[in-house]
C-alpha positions in Angstrom: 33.0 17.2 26.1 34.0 14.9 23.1 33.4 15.8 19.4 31.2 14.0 17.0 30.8 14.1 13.6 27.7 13.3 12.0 28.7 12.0 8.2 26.0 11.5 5.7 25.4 8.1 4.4 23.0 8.1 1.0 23.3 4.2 -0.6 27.0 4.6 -1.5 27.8 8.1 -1.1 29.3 9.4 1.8 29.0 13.0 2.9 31.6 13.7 5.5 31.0 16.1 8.8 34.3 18.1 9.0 33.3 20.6 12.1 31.4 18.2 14.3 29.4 18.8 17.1 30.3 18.6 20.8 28.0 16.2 23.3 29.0 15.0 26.7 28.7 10.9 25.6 28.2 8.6 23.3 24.7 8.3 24.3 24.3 12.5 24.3 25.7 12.4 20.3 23.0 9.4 19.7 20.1 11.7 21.0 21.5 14.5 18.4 21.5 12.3 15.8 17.9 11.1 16.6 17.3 14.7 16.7 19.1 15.7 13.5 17.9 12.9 11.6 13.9 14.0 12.4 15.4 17.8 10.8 16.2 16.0 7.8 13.4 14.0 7.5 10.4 17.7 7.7 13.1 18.9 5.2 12.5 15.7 2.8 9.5 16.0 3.1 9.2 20.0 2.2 11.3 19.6 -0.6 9.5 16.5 -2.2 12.6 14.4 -1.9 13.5 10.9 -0.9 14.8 9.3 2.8 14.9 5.8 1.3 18.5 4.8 1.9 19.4 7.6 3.9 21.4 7.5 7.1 23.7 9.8 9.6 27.1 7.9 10.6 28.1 9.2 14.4 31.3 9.0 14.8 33.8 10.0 17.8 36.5 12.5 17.3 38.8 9.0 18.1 37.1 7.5 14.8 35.0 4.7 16.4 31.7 4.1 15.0 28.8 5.5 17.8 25.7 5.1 16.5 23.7 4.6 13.0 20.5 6.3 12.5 18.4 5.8 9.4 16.3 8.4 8.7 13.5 6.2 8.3 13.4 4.8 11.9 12.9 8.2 13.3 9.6 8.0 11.6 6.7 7.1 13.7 3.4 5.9 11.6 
């Protein structure tokens, strides 16, 4: 098991994960992102607020860049 951290990217602001989350993969961490991101989109939408712009950063307890996931492409129309 590797950790992930999930940082929150909003335009230019960048909220950083500092626990992380553990997965199996790379691939595993994508699928919780995909799954987080979904979270965050009900809870936009409950609270009246924006997802324009908004994105999770994966990235791998080693630094590298995993996966982006915009919280609009979770959205299916």
């Amino acid at each position: 098991m590797q950790r992930y951290f999930f940082h929150i990217r909003e335009r230019n602001e960048l909220e950083l994960d500092v626990e992380g989350v553990e997965f199996a993969d790379d691939a595993a961490a994508r699928m919780g992102a995909i799954s987080a991101a979904k979270e965050m989109v009900v809870e936009a939408v409950v609270g009246d607020a924006e997802i324009d712009g908004r994105q999770l950063e994966v990235m791998s307890s080693g630094g590298d860049l995993v996966a982006v996931v915009s919280l609009q492409s979770v959205i299916k129309i």
